[in-house]
C-alpha positions in Angstrom: 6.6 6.7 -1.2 8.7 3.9 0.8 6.6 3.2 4.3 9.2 4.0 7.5 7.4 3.2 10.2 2.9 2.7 11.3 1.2 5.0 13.5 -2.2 4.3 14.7 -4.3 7.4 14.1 -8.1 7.8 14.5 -10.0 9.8 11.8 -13.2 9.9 10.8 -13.7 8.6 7.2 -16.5 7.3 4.7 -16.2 4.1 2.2 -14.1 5.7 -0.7 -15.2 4.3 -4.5 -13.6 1.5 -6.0 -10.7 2.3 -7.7 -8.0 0.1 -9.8 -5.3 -1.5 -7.6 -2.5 -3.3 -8.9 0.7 -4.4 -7.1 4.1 -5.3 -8.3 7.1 -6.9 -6.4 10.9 -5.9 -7.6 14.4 -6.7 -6.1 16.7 -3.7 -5.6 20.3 -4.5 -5.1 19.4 -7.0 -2.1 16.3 -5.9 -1.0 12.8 -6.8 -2.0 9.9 -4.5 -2.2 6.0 -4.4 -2.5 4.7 -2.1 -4.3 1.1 -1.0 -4.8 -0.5 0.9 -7.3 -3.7 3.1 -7.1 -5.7 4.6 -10.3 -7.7 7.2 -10.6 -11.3 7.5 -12.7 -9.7 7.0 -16.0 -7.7 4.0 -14.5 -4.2 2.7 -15.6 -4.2 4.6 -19.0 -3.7 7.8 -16.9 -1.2 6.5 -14.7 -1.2 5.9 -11.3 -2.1 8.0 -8.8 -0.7 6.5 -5.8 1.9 4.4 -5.0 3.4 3.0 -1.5 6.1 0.9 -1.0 7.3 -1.7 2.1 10.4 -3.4 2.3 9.8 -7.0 4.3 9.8 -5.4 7.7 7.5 -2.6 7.3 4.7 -5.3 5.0 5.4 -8.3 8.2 4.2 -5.3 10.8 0.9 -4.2 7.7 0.3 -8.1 8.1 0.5 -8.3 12.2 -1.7 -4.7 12.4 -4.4 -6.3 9.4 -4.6 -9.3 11.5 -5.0 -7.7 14.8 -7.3 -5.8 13.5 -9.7 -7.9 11.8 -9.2 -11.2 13.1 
């Protein structure tokens, strides 16, 4: 899944368990994207789970919201 565009939403939600995370960075013709991967239980033997994509523009606006939001 390749990010288009952030939209604040408010839900209710509880601390999930920890999980495997890995992220991997690729050039495609002449963009560059960020990948990251989720795992479930049985971790990166079963594959992953989850994975989200940003080009630059969409991972500069995760940064800006991150920082607005805990700094």
């Amino acid at each position: 899944m390749l990010v288009q565009e952030w939209k604040k939403e408010t839900h209710d939600f509880k601390r999930q368990e920890i999980r495997k995370t890995t992220y991997s960075v690729a050039q495609i013709g002449d963009e560059k994207l960020f990948q990251i991967q989720t795992y479930g239980a049985r971790g990166v033997s079963a594959g992953a789970k989850q994975i989200i994509q940003f080009d630059k523009d969409r991972a500069m606006e995760l940064v800006k919201i991150l920082l607005n939001e805990f700094c």
